[in-house]
ROKOL-469543 format. One line per 5 residues: number of its first residue (from 1); for each residue x, y, z of N, C-alpha, C, O. Coordinates in pm, whole numbers, always signed. Atoms other than C-alpha are relative to their C-alpha. Layout:
N
NUM> X:Y:Z:X:Y:Z:X:Y:Z:X:Y:Z; ...
This chain:
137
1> +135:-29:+40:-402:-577:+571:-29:-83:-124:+57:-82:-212; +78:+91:+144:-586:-801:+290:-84:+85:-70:-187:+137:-29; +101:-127:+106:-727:-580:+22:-151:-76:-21:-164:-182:-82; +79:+141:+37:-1050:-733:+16:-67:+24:-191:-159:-28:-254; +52:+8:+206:-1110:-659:-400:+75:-139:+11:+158:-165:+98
6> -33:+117:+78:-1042:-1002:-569:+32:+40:-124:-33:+120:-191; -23:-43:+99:-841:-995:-837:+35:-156:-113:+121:-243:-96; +12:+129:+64:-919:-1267:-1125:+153:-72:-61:+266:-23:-66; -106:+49:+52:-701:-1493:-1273:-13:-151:-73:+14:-249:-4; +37:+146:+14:-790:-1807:-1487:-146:-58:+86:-174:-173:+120
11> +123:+34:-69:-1141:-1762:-1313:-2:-34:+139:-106:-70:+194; -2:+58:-116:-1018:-1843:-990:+33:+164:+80:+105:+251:+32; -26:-122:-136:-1011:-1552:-683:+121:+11:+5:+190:-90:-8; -137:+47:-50:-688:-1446:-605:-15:+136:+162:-79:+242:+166; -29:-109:-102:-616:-1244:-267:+147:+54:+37:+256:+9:+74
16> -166:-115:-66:-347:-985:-187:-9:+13:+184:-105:+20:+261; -33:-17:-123:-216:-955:+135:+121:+128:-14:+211:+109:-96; -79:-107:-34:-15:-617:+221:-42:+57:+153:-144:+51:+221; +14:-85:-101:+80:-412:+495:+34:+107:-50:+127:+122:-129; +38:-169:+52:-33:-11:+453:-30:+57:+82:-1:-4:+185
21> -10:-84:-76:-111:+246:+635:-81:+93:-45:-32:+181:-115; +140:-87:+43:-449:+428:+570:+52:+150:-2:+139:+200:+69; +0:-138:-8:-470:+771:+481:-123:+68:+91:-240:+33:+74; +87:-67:-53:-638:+1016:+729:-139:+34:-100:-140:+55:-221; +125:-24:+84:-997:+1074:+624:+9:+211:-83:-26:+221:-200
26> -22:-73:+54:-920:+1499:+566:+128:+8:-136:+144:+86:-229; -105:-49:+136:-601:+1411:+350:-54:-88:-152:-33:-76:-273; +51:+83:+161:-786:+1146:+130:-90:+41:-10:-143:-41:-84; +54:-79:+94:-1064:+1403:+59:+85:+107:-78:+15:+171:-156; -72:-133:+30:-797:+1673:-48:+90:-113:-108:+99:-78:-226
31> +2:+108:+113:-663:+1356:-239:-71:-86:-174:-42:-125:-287; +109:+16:+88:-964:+1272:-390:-21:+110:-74:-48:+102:-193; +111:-170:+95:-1088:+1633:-514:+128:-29:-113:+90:-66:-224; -141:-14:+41:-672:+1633:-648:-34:-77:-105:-51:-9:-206; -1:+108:+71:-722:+1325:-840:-142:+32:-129:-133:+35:-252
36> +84:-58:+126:-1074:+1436:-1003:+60:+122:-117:+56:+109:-239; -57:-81:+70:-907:+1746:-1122:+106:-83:-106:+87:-90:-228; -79:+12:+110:-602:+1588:-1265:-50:-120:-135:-18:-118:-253; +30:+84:+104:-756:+1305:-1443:-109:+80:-99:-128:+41:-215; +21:-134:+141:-945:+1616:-1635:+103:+47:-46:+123:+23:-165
41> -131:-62:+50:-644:+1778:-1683:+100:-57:-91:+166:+13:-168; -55:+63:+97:-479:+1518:-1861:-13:-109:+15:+48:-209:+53; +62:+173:+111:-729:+1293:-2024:-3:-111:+96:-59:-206:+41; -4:+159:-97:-696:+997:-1727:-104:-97:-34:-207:-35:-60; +87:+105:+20:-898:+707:-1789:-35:-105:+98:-152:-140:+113
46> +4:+56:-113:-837:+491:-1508:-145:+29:+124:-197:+140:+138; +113:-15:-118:-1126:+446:-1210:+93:+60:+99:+198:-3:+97; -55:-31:-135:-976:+612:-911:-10:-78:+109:-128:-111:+114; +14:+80:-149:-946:+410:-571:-63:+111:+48:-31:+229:+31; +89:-76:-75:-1205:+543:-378:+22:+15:+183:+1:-75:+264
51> -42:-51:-75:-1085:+771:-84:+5:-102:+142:+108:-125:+205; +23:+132:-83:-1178:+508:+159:+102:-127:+4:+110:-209:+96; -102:+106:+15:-925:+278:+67:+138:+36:-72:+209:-41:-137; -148:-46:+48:-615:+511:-23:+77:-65:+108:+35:-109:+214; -63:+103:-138:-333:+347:+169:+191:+92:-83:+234:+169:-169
56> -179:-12:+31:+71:+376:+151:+12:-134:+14:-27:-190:+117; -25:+120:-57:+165:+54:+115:+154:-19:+27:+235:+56:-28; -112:+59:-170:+453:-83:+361:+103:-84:-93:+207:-58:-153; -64:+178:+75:+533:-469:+213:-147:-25:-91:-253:+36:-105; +83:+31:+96:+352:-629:-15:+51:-157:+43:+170:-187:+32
61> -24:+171:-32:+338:-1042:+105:-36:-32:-101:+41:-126:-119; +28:+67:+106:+192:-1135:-222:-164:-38:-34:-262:-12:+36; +117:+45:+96:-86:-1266:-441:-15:-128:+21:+86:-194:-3; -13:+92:+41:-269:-1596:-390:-123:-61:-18:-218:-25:+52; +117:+73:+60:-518:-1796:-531:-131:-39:+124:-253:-43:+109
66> +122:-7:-78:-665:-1858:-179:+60:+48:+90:+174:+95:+86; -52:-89:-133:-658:-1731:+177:+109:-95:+24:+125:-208:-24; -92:+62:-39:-358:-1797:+354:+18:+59:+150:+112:+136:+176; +28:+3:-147:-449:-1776:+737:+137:+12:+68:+168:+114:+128; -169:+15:-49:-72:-1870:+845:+38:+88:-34:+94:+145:+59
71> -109:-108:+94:+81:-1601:+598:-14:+107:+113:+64:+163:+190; +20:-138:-89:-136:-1351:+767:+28:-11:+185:+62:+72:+269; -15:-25:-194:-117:-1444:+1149:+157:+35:+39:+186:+92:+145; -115:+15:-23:+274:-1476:+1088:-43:+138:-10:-112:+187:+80; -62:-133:+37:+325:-1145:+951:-81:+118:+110:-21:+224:+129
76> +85:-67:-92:+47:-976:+1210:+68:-30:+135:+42:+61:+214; -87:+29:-88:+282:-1135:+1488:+147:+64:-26:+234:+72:+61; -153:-36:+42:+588:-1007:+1337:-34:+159:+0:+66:+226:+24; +24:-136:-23:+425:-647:+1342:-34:+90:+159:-20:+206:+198; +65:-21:-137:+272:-678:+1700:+142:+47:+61:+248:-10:+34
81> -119:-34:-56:+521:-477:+1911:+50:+137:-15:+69:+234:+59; -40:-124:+105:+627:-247:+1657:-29:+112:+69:-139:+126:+124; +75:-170:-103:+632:+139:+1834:+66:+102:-81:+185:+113:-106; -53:-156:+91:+635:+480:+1620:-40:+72:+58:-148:+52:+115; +22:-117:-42:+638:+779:+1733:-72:+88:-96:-28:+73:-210
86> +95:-56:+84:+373:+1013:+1563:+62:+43:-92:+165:+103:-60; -99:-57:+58:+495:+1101:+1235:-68:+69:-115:-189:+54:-99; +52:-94:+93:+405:+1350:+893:+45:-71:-120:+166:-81:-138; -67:+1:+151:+439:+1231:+542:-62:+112:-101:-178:+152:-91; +33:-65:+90:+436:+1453:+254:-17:-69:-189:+36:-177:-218
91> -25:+69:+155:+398:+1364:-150:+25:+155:-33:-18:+253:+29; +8:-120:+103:+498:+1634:-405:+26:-5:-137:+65:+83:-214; -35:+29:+175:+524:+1448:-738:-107:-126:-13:-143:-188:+87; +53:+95:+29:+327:+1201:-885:+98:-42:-140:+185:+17:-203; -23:+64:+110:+366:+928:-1147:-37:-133:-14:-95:-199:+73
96> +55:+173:+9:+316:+576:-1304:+81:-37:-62:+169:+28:-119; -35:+73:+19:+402:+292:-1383:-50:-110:-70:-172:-119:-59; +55:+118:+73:+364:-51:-1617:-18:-60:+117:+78:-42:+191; -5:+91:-40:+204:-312:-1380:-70:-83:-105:-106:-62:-221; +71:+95:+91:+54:-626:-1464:-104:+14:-63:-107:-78:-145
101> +69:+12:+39:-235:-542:-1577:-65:+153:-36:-171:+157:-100; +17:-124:+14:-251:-142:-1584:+99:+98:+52:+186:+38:+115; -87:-100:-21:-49:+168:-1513:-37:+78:+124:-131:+157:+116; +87:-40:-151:-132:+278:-1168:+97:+156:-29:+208:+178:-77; -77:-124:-7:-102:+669:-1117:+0:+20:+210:-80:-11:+299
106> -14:+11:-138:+59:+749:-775:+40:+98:+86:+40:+195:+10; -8:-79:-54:+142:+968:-528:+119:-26:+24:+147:-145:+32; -168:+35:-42:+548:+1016:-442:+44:+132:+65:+1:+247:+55; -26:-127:-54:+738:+1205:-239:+172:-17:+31:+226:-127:+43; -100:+1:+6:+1093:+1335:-205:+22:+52:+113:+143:+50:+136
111> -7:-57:-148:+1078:+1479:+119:-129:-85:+117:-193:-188:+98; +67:+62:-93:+884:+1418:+435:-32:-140:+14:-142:-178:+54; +77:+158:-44:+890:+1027:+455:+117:-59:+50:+145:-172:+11; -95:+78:-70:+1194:+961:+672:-84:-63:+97:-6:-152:+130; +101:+21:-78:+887:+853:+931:+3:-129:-88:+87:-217:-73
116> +89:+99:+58:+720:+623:+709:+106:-101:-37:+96:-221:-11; -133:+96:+8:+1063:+485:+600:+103:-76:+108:+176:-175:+99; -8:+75:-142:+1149:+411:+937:-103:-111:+37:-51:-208:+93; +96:+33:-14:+836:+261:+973:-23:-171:-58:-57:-280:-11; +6:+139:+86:+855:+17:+677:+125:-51:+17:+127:-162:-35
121> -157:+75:-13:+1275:-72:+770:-47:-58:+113:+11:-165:+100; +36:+26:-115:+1135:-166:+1093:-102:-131:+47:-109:-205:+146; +110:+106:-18:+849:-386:+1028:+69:-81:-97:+77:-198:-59; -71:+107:+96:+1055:-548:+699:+107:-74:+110:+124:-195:+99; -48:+80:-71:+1272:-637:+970:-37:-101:+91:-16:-222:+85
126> +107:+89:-90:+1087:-779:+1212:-76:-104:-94:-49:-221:-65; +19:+94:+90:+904:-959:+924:+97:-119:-60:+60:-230:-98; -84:+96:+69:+1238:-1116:+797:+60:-103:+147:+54:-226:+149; +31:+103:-135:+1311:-1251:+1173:-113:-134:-29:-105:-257:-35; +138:+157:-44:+958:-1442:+1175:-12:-64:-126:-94:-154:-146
131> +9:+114:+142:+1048:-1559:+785:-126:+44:-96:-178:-42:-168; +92:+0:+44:+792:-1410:+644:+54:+169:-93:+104:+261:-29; -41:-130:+88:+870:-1103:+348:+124:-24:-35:+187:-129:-25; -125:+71:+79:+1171:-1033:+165:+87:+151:+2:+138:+219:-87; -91:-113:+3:+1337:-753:+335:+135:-52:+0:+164:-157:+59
136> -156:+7:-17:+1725:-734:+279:+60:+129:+89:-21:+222:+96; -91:-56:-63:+1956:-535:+475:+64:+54:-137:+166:+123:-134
């Protein structure tokens, strides 16, 4: 998936490319309400991602200054195939982190994501076949 926000850099566009996995529309309102509350609760400052575009992300292919047509058809070929069986994730902790440019607050979970972790060992593989990501074994 290509996030389509642009994120600057020296004035020039840059685009992300990831693979994620949307959140159902009832769990990213029950997300959303969650998120208004806690960022009252303690002081948050941050904009929230707006429910519409909560995601889990998978891989992360990278950041680049322009599109990269090849990057994405590889890695969209390297996913084609792919078969899960219906599965449940849960979160029950949050937290953050330093990135580059802000502290993202996040959703985590210590249970329920043998699914989703199947999910992402599966496609990192298949990705490292067609050369494209940087799963290891």
């Amino acid at each position: 998936m290509q996030q389509l926000s642009l994120l600057e850099q020296d004035g020039r566009p840059r685009h992300r490319y990831f693979f994620g996995v949307h959140v159902e529309s009832a769990a990213a309102a029950r997300i959303a309400e969650a998120t208004r509350r806690w960022r009252a609760e303690h002081r948050l400052s941050g904009v929230p991602i707006p429910a519409e575009r909560l995601h889990v992300t998978l891989h992360h292919l990278g950041d680049y200054d322009a599109e990269r047509g090849g990057l994405a058809a590889t890695a969209i070929e390297a996913m084609n195939g792919l078969e899960m069986a219906p599965f449940e994730v849960g979160f029950d902790r949050t937290m953050s982190f330093w990135g580059k440019q802000s502290m993202p607050f996040v959703l985590c979970g210590s249970a329920e994501l043998s699914g989703i972790a199947a999910l992402q060992r599966a496609l990192g593989l298949s990705m490292a076949k067609a050369g494209v990501g940087k799963w290891v074994e």
